[in-house]
Phi, psi and omega in degrees: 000142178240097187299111147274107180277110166198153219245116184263136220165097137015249166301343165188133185265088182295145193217157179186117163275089179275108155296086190289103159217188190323324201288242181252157183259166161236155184286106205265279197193162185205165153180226168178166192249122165258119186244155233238099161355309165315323226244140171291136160339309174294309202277350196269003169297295184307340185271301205289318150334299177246020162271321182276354161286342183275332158282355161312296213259016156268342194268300200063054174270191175267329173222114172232147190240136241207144170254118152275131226250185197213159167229164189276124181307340193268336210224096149311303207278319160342286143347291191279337186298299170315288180330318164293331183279299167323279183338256226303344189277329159314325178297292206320314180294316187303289140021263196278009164089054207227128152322137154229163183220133146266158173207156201268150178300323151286359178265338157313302173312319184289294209294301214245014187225340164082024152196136181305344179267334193324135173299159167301305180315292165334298166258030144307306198271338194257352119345321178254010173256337165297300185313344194041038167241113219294314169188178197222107187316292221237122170307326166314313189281323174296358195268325213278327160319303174317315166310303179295313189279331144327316185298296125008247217282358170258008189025079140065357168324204183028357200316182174184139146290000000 
């Protein structure tokens, strides 16, 4: 099974590709999609839209699992922007016919660090001790591993079309 993990965010999206079989997962690919503050609202949609259909249809997963994400009452316009970012990521999976599973920023947290307060250092580091990989540049790409191997350790239960 191949878990696509991703940490959804406006200026850089994360991704994290996971290979699943009995044993343990390995690390398939991470990175993140950066779209440049300058750029009108529509094209930085559009860039993130077909930079993750093109990681759709290279992964070819099974699953994707998506942090559901929340916004802050003080930051409205945050919010709705971030809102705009889920839609696309919602077309893509639908698109391509793929389960999806959400999952809240504390059951991430909850799953692989063993407590819902853990810190980015934390759960940097316990990614990268499931993955058996010395390191991963980018946090984006690491909330997004994290994401997957949750997906991952709940084996794809909740899924939904």
């Amino acid at each position: 099974m191949i878990i696509l993990g991703i940490d959804p965010g406006l200026t850089a999206t994360g991704y994290g590709g996971i290979h699943c079989d009995n044993a343990a997962p390995s690390l398939l690919t991470c990175g993140f999609i950066k779209t440049s503050p300058r750029d009108h609202i529509s094209r930085r949609l559009f860039q993130i839209h077909t930079d993750l259909d093109t990681i759709i249809h290279s992964l070819h997963p099974d699953l994707i699992a998506v942090e559901n994400v929340f916004s802050l009452v003080r930051y409205p316009r945050a919010g709705i922007l971030l809102g705009g970012v889920l839609g696309i990521i919602y077309l893509a999976v639908f698109t391509h016919n793929i389960s999806i599973i959400e999952l809240t920023p504390r059951e991430v947290k909850n799953a692989l660090a063993g407590y819902g307060g853990a810190g980015k250092l934390q759960m940097k580091a316990a990614v990268k001790k499931l993955l058996k990989v010395n390191d991963i540049r980018s946090s984006h790409a690491s909330d997004a591993l994290a994401i997957a191997l949750t997906a991952f350790y709940r084996n794809g239960s909740g899924g939904k079309r």
